[in-house]
N, CA, C and O atoms as a GROMACS GRO file, in nm:
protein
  280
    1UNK      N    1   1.247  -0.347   0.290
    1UNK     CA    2   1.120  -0.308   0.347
    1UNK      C    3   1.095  -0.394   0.471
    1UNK      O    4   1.076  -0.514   0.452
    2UNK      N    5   1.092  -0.339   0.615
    2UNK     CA    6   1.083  -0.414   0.716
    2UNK      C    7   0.928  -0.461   0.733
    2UNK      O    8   0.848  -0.434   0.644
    3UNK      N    9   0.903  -0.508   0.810
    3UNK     CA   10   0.771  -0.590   0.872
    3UNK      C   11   0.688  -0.443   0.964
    3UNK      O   12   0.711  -0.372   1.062
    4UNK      N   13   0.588  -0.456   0.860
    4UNK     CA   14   0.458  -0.325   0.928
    4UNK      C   15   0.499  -0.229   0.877
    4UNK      O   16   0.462  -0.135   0.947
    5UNK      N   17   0.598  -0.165   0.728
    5UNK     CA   18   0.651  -0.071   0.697
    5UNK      C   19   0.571  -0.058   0.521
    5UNK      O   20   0.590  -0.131   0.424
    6UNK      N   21   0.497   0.044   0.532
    6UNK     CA   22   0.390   0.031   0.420
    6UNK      C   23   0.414   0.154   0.353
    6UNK      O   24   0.414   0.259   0.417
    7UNK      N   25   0.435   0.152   0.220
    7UNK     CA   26   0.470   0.268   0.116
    7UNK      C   27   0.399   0.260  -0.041
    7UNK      O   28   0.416   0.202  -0.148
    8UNK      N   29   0.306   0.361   0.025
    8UNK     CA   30   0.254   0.408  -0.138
    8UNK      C   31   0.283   0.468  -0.230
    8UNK      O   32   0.333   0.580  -0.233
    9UNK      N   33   0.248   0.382  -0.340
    9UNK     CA   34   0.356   0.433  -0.478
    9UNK      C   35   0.238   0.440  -0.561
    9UNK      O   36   0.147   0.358  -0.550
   10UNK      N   37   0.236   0.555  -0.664
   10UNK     CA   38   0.110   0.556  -0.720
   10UNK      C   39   0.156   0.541  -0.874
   10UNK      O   40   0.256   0.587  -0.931
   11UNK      N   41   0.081   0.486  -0.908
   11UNK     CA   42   0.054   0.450  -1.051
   11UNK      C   43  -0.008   0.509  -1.109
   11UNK      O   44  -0.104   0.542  -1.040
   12UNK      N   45  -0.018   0.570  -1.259
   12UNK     CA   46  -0.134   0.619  -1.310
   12UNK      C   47  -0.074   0.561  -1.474
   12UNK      O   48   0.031   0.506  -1.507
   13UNK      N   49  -0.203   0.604  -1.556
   13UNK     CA   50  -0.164   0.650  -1.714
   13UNK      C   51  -0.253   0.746  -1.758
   13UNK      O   52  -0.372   0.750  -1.729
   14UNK      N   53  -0.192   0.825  -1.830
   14UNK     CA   54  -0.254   0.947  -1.898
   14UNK      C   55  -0.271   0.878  -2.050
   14UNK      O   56  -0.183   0.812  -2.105
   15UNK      N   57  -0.435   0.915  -2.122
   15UNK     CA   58  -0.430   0.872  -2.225
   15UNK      C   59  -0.394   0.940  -2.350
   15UNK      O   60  -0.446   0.922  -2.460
   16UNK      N   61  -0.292   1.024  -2.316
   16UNK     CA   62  -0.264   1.168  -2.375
   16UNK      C   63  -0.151   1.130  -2.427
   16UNK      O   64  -0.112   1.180  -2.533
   17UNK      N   65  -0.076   1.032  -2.356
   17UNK     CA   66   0.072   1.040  -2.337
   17UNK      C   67   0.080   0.861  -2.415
   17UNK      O   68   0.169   0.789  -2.370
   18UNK      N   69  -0.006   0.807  -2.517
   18UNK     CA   70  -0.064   0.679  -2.567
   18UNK      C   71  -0.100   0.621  -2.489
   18UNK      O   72  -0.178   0.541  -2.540
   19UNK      N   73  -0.096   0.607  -2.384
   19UNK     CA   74  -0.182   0.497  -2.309
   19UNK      C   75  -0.032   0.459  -2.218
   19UNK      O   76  -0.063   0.386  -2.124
   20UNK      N   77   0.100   0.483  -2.220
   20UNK     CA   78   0.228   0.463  -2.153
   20UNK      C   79   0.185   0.466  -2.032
   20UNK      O   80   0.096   0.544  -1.999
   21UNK      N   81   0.236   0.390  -1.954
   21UNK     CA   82   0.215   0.399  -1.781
   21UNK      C   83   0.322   0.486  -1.723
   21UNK      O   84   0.433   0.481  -1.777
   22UNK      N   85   0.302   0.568  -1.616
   22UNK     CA   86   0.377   0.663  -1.593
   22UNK      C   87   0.377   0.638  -1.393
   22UNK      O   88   0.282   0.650  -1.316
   23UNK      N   89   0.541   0.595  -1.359
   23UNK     CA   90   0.542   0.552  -1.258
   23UNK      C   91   0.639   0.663  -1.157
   23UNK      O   92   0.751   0.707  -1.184
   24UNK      N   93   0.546   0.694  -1.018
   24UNK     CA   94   0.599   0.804  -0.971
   24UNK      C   95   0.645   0.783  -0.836
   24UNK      O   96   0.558   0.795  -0.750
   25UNK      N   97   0.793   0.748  -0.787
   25UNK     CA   98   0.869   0.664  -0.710
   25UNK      C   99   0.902   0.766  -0.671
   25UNK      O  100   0.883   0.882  -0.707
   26UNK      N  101   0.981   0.697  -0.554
   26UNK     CA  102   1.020   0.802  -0.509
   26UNK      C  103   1.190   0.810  -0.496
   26UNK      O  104   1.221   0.692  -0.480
   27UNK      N  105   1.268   0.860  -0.494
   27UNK     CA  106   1.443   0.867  -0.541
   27UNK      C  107   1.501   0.757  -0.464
   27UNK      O  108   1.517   0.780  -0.344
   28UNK      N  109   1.546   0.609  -0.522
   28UNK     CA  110   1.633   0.561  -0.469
   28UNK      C  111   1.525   0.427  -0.487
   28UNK      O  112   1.555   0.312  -0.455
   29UNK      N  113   1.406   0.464  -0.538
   29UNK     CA  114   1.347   0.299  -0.494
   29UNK      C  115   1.385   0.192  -0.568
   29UNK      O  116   1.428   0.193  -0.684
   30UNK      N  117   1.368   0.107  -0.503
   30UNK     CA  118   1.373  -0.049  -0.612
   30UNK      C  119   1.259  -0.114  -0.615
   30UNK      O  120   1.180  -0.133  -0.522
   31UNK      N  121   1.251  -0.156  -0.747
   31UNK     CA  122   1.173  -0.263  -0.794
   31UNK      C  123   1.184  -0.419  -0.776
   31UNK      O  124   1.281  -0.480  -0.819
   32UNK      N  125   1.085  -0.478  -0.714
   32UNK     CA  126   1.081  -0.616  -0.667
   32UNK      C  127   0.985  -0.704  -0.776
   32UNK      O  128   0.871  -0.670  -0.807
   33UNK      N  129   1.037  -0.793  -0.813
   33UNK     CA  130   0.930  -0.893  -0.857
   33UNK      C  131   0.915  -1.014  -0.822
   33UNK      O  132   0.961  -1.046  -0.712
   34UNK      N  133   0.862  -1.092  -0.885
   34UNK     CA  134   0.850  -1.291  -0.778
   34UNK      C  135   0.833  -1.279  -0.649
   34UNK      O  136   0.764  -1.197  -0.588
   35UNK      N  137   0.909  -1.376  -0.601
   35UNK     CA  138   0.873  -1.400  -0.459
   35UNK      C  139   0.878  -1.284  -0.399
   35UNK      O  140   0.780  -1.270  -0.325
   36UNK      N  141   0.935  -1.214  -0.398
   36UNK     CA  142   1.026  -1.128  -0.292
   36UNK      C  143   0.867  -1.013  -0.327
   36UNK      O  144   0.794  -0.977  -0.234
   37UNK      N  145   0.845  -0.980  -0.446
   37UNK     CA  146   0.717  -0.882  -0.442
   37UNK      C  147   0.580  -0.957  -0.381
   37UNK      O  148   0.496  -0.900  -0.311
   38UNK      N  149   0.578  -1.088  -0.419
   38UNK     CA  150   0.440  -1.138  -0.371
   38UNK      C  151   0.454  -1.161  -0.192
   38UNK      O  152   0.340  -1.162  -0.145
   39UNK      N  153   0.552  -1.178  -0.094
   39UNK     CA  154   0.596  -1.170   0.003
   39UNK      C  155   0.525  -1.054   0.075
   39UNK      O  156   0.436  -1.049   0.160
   40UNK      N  157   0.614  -0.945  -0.005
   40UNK     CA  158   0.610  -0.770   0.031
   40UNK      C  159   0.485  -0.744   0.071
   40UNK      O  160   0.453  -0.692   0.178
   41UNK      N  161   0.386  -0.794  -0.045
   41UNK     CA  162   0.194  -0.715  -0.054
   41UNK      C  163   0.184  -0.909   0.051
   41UNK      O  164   0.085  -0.876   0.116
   42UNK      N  165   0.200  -0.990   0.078
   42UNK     CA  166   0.135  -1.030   0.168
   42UNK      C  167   0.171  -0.966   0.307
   42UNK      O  168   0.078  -0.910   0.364
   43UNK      N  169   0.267  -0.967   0.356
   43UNK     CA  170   0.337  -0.847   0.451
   43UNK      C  171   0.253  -0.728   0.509
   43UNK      O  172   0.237  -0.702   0.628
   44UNK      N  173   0.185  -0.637   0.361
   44UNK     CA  174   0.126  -0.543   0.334
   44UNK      C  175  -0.025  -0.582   0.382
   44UNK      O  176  -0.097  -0.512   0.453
   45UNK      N  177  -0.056  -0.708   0.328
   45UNK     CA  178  -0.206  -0.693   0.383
   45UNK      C  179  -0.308  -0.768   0.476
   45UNK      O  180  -0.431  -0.774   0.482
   46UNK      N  181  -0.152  -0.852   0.585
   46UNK     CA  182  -0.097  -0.887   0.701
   46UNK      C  183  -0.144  -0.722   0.787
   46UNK      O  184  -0.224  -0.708   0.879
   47UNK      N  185  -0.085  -0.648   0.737
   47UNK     CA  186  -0.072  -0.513   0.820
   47UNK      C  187  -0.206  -0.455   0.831
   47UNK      O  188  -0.252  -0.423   0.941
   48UNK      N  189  -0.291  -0.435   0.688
   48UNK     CA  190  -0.392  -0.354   0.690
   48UNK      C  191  -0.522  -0.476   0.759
   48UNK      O  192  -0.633  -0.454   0.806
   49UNK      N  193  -0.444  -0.613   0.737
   49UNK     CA  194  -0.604  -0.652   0.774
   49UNK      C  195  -0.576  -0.672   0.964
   49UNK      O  196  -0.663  -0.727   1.031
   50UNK      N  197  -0.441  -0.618   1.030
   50UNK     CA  198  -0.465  -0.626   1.144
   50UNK      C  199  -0.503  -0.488   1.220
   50UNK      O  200  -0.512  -0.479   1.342
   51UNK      N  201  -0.525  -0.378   1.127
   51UNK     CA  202  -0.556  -0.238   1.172
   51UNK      C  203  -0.683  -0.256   1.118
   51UNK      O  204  -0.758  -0.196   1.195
   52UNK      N  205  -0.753  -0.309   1.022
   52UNK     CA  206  -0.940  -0.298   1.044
   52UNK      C  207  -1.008  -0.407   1.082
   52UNK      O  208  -1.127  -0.423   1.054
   53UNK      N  209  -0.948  -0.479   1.137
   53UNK     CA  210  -1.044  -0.625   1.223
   53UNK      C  211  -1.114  -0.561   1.308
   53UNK      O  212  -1.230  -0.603   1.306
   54UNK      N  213  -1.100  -0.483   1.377
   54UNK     CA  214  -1.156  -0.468   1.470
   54UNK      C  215  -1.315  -0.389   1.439
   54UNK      O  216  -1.402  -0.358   1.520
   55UNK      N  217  -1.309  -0.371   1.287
   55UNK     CA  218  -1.472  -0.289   1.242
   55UNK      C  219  -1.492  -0.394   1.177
   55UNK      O  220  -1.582  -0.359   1.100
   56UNK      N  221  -1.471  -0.490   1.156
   56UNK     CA  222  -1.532  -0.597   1.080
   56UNK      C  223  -1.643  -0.656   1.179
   56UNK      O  224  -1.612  -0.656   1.298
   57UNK      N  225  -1.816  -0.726   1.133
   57UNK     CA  226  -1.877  -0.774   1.233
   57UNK      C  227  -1.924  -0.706   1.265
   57UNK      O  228  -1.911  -0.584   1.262
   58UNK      N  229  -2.038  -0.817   1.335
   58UNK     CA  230  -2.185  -0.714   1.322
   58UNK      C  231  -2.135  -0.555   1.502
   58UNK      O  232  -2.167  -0.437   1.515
   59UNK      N  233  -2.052  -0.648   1.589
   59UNK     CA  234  -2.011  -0.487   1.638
   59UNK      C  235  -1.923  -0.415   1.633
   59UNK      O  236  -1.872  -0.355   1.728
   60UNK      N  237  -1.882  -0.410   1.484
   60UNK     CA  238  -1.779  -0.351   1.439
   60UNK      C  239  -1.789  -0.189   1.507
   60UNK      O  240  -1.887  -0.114   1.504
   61UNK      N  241  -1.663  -0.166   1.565
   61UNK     CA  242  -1.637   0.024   1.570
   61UNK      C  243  -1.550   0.035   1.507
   61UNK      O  244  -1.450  -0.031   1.478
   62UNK      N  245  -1.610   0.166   1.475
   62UNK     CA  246  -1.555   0.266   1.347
   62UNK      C  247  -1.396   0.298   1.434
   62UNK      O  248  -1.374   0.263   1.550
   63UNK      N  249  -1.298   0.371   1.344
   63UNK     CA  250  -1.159   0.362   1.329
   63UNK      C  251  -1.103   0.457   1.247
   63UNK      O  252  -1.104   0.461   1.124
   64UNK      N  253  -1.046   0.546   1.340
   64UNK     CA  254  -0.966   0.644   1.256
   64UNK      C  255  -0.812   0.654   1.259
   64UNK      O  256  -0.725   0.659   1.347
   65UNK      N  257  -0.817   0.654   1.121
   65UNK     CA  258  -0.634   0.685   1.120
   65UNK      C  259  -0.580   0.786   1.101
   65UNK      O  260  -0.584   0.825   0.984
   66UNK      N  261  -0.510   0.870   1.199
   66UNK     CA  262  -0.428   0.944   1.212
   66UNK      C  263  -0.277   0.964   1.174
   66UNK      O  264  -0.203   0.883   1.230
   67UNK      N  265  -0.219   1.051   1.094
   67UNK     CA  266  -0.094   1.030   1.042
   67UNK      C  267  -0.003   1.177   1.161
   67UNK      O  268  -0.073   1.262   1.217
   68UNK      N  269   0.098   1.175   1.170
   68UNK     CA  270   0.187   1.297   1.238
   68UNK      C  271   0.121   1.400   1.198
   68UNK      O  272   0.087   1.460   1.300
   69UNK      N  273   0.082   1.457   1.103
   69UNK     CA  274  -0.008   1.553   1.103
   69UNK      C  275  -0.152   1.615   1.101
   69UNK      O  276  -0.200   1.725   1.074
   70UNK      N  277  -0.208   1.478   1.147
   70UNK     CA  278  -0.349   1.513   1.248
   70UNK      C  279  -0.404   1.466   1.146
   70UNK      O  280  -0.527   1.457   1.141
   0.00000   0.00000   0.00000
């Protein structure tokens, strides 16, 4: 995972299914733990807190994010 490269992976549990956590990746991913995961989400929120500084404060402007498909 390079530097500014952010991927959401969603988690859920259905309480249908006992309470099992049900994890929905995407083909080929790997799982990180220790350093190397606590690294990753600082990395991660390195990124997001340098895309909303700029609405933080009392003259904060608003900020929209746009993805390739509008």
């Amino acid at each position: 995972m390079g530097k500014g490269y952010i991927e959401v992976y969603f988690y859920y549990s259905i309480n249908m299914m006992g309470g099992q956590p049900i994890f929905i990746l995407k083909e080929g991913t790997k799982r990180e733990s220790g350093r190397d995961a606590m690294q990753n989400n600082i990395e991660a929120a390195k990124g997001i807190a340098q895309s909303v500084r700029s609405t933080l404060g009392p003259r904060g402007m608003d900020k929209m994010m746009v993805d390739s498909l509008g």
